[in-house]
C-alpha positions as protocol buffer text, in pm:
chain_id: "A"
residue {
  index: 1
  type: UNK
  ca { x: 13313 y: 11872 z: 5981 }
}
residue {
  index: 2
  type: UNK
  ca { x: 13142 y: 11620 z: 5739 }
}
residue {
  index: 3
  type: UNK
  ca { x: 12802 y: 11443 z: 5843 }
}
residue {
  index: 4
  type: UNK
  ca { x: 12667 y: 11225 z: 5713 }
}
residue {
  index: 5
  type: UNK
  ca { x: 12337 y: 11272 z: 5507 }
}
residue {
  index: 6
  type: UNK
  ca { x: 12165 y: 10915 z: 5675 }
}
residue {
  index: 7
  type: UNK
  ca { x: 12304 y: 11026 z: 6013 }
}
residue {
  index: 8
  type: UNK
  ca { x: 12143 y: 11360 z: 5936 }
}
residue {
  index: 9
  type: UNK
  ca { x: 11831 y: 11183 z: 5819 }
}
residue {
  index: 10
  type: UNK
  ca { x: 11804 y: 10949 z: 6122 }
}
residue {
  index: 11
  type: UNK
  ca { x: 11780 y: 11292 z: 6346 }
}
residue {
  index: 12
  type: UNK
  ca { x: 11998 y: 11323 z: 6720 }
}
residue {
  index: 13
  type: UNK
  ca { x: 11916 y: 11587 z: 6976 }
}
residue {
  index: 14
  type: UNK
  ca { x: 12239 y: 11825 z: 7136 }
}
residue {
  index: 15
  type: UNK
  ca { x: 12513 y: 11600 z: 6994 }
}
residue {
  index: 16
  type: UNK
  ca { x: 12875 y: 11742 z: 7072 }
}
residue {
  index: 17
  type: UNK
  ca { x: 13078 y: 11771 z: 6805 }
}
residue {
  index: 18
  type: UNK
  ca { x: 13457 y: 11874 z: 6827 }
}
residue {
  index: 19
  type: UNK
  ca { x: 13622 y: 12085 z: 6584 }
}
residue {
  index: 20
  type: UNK
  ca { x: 13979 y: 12169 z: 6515 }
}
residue {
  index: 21
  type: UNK
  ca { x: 14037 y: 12540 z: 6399 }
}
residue {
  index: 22
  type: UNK
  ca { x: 14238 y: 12407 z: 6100 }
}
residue {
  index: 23
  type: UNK
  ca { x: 13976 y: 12209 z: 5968 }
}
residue {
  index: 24
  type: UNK
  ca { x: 13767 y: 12504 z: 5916 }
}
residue {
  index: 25
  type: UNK
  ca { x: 13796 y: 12754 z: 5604 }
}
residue {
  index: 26
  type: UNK
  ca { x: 14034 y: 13022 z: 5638 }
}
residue {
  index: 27
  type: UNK
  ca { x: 13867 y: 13352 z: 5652 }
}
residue {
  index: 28
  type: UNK
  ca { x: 14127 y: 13525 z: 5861 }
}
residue {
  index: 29
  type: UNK
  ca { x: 13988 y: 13441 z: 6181 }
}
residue {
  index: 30
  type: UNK
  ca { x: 14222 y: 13422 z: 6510 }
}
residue {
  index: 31
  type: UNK
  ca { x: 14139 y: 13118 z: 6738 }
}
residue {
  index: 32
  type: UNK
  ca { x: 14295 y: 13172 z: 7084 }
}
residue {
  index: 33
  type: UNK
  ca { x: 14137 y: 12753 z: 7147 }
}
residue {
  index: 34
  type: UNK
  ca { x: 14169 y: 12574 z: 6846 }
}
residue {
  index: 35
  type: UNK
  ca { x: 13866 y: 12333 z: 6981 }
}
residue {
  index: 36
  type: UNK
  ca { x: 13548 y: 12481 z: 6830 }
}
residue {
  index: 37
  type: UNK
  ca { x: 13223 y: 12282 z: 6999 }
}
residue {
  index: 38
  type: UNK
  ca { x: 12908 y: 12260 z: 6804 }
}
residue {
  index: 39
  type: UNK
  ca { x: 12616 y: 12118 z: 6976 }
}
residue {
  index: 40
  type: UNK
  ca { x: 12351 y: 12056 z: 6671 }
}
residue {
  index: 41
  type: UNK
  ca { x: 11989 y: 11890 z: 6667 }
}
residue {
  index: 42
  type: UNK
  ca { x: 11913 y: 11755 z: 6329 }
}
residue {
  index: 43
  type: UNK
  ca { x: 11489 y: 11703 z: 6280 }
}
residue {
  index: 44
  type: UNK
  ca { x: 11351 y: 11566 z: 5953 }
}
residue {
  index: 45
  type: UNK
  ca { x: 11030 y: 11694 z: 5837 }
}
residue {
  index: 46
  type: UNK
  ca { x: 10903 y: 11604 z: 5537 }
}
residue {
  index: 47
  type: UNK
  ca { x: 11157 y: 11662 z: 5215 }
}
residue {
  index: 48
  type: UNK
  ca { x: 11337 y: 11909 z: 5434 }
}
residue {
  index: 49
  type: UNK
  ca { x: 11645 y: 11829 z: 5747 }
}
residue {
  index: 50
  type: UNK
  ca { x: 11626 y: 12103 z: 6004 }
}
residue {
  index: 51
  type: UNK
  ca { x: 11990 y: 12150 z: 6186 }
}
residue {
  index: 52
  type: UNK
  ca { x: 11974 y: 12391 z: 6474 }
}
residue {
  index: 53
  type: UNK
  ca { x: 12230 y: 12453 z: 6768 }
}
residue {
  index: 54
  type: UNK
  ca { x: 12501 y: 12657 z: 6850 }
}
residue {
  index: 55
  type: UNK
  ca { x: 12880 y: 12696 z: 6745 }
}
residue {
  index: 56
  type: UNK
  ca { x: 13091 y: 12838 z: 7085 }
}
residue {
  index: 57
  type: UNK
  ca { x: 13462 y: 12914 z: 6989 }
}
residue {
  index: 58
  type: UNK
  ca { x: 13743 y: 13121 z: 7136 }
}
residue {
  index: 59
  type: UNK
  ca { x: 13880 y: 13406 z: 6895 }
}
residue {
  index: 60
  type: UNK
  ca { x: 14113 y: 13701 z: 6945 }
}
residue {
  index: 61
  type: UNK
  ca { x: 14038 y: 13981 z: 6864 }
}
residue {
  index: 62
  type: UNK
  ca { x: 14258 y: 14336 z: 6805 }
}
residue {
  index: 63
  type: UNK
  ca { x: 14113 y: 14596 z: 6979 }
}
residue {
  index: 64
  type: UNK
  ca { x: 14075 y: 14930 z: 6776 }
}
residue {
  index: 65
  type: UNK
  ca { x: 14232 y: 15164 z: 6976 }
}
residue {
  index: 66
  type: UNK
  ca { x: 14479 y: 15002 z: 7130 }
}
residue {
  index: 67
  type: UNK
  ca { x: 14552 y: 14730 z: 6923 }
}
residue {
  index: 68
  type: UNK
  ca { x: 14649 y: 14518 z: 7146 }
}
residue {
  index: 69
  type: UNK
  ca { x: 14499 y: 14137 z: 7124 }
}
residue {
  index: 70
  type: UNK
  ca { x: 14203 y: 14000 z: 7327 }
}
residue {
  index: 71
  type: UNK
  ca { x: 14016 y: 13698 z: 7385 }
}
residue {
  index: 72
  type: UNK
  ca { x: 13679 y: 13639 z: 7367 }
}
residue {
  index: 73
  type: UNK
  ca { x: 13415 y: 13372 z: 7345 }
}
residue {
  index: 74
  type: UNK
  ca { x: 13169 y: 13350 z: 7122 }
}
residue {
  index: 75
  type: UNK
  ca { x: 12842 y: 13164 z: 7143 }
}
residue {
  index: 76
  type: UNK
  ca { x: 12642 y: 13205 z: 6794 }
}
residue {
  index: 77
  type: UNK
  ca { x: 12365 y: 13018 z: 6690 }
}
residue {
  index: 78
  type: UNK
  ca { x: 12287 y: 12790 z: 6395 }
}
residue {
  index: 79
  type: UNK
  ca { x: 11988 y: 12767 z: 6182 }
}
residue {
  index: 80
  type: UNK
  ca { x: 12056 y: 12565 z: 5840 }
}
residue {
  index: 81
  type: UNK
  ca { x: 11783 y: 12384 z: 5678 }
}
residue {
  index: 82
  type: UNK
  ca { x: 11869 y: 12085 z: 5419 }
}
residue {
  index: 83
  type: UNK
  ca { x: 11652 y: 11973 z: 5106 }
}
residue {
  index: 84
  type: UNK
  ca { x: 11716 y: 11778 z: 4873 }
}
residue {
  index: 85
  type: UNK
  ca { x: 11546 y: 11896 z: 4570 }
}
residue {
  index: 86
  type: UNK
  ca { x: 11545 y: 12287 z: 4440 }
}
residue {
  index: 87
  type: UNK
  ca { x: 11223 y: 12398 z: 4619 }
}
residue {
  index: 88
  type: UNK
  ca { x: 11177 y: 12713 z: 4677 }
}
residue {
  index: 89
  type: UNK
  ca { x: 11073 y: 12773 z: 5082 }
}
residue {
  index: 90
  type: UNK
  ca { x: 10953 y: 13138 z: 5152 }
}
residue {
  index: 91
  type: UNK
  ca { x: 10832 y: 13047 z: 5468 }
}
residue {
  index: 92
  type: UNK
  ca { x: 11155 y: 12949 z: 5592 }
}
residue {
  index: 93
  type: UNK
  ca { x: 11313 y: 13337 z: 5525 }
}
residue {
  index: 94
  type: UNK
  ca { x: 11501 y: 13310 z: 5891 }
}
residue {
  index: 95
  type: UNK
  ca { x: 11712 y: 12983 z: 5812 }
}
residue {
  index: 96
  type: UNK
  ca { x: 12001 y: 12935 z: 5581 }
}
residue {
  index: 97
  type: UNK
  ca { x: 11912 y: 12669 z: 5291 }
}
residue {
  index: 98
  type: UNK
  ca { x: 12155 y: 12434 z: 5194 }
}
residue {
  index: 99
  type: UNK
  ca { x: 12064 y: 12199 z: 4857 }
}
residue {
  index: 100
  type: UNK
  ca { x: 12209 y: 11877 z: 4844 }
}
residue {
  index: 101
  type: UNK
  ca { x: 12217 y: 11615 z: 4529 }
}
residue {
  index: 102
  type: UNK
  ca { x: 12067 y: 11281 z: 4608 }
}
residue {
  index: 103
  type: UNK
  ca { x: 12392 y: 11104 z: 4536 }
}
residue {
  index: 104
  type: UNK
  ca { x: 12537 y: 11316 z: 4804 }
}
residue {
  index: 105
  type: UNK
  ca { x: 12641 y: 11085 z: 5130 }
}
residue {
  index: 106
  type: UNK
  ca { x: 12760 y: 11392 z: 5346 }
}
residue {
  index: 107
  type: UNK
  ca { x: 12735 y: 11700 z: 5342 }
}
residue {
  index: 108
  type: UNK
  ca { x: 13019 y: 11925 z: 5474 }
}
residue {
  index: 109
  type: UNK
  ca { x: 12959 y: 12170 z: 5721 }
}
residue {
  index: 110
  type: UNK
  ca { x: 13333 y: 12375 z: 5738 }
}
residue {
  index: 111
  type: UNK
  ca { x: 13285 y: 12673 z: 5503 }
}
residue {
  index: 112
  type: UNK
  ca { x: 12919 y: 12719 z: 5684 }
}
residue {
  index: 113
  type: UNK
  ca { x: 13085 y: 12714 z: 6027 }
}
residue {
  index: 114
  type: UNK
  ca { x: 13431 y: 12957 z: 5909 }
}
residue {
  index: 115
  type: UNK
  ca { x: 13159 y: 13165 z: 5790 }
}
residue {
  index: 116
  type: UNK
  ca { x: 12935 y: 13188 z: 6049 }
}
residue {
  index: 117
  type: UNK
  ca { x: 13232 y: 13212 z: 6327 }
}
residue {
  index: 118
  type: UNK
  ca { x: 13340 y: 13503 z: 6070 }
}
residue {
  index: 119
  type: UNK
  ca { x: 13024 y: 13670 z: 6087 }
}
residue {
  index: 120
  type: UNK
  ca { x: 13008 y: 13695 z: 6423 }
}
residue {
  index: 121
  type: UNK
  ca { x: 13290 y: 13923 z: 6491 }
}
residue {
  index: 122
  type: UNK
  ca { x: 13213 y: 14275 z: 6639 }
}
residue {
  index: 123
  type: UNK
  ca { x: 13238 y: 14531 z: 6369 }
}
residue {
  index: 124
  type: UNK
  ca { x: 13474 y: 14786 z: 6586 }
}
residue {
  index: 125
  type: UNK
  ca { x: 13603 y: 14511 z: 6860 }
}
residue {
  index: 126
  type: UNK
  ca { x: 13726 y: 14700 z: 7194 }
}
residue {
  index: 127
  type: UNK
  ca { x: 13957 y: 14558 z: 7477 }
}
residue {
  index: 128
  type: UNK
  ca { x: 13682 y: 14750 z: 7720 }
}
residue {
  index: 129
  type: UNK
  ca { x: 13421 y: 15080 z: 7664 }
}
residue {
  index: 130
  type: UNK
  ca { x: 13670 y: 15297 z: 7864 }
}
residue {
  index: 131
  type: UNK
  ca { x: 14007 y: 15236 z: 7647 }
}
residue {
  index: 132
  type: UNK
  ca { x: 14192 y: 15512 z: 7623 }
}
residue {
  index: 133
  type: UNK
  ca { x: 14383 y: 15445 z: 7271 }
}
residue {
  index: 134
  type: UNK
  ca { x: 14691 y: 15514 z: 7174 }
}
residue {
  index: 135
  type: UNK
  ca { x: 14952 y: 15851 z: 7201 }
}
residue {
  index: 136
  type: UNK
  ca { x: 14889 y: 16072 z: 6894 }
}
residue {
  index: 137
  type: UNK
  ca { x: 15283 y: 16145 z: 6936 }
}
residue {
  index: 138
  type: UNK
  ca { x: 15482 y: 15890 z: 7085 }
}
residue {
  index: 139
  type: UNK
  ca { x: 15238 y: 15586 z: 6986 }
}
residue {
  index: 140
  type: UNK
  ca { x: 15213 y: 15425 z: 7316 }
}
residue {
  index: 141
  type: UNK
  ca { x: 14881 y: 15324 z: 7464 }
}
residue {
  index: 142
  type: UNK
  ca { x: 14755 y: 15564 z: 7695 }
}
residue {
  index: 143
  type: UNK
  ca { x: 14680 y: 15327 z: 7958 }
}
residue {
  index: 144
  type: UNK
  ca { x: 15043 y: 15398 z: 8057 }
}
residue {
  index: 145
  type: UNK
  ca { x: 15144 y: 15686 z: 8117 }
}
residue {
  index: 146
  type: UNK
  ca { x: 15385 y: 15876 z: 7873 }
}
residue {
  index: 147
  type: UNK
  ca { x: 15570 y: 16218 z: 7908 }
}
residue {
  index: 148
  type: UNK
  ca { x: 15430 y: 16406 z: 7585 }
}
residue {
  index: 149
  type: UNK
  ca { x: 15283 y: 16735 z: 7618 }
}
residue {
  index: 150
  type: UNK
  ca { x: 15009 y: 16827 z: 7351 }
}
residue {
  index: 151
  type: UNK
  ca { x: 14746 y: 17066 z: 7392 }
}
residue {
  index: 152
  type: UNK
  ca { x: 14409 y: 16898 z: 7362 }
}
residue {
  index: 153
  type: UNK
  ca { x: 14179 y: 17201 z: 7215 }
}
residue {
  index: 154
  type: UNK
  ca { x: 14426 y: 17276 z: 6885 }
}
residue {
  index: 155
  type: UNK
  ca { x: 14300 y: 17077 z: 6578 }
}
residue {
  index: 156
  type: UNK
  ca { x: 14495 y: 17136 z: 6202 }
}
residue {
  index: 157
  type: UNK
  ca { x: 14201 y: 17337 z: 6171 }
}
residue {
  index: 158
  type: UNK
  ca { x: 14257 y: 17649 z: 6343 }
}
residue {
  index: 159
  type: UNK
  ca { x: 14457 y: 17818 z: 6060 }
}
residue {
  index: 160
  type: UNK
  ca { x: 14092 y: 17848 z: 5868 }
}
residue {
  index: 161
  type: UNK
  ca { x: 14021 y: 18021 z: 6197 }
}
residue {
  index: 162
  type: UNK
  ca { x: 14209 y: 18387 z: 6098 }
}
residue {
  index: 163
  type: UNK
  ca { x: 14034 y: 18396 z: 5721 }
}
């Protein structure tokens, strides 16, 4: 998604924009709706542009026990700031600062959005709290039911048990 600086400049409040999944930089991500929606506020103050919102995209995920694929929406917020010169802002430690050259005439927001989308994947994604996982013998998830007989208290363990 380009934008342009002057449009940026100009400022809009909870514009829609429309993304395709394609558009975006690959990071590995899994869109089960390749329509991302952004819905950005852009506020000049001063030398600076402030560009807040929200990105809300569908993604699959693969659950870690299981592994079988979910989908799930995401709603994760946006807070970029824009300047035009190499000031350094320390009051602005919450936002992510993006320079720009004054010969720019857009800036491009697609890597920022891939990586923010990115980011906001769970670290151990689940299909639900309660899944069972798969069948340490015969591999199939255990929300079926499967015929193998294991005992649950032996670990590889137990032969330190005799020493």
């Amino acid at each position: 998604m380009k934008l342009k600086t002057s449009y940026l400049i100009s400022g809009f409040k909870d514009q829609i924009f429309e993304i395709h999944a394609e558009q975006l930089a690959d990071r590995g991500t899994v869109f089960s709706n390749k329509i991302i929606k952004c819905k950005l506020t852009s506020v000049l103050i001063t030398d600076k542009i402030n560009l807040t919102g929200e990105v809300k995209a569908s993604l699959s995920y693969e659950c870690i026990r299981c592994l079988e694929i979910n989908p799930k929406s995401i709603t994760v917020p946006i807070n970029l700031m824009v300047v035009f010169c190499k000031k350094t802002y320390t009051d602005e430690h919450y936002k992510d600062i993006i320079y720009l050259k004054n010969e720019n005439d857009f800036i491009d927001l697609n890597i920022i959005l891939a990586d923010i989308i990115e980011l906001a994947e769970p670290m151990k994604p689940l299909c639900n709290q309660d899944c069972k996982g798969l069948c340490q013998m015969c591999g199939i998830n255990r929300k079926f039911s499967c015929q193998c007989k294991f005992q649950d208290n032996t670990t590889n363990w137990e032969a330190l048990n005799s020493l």
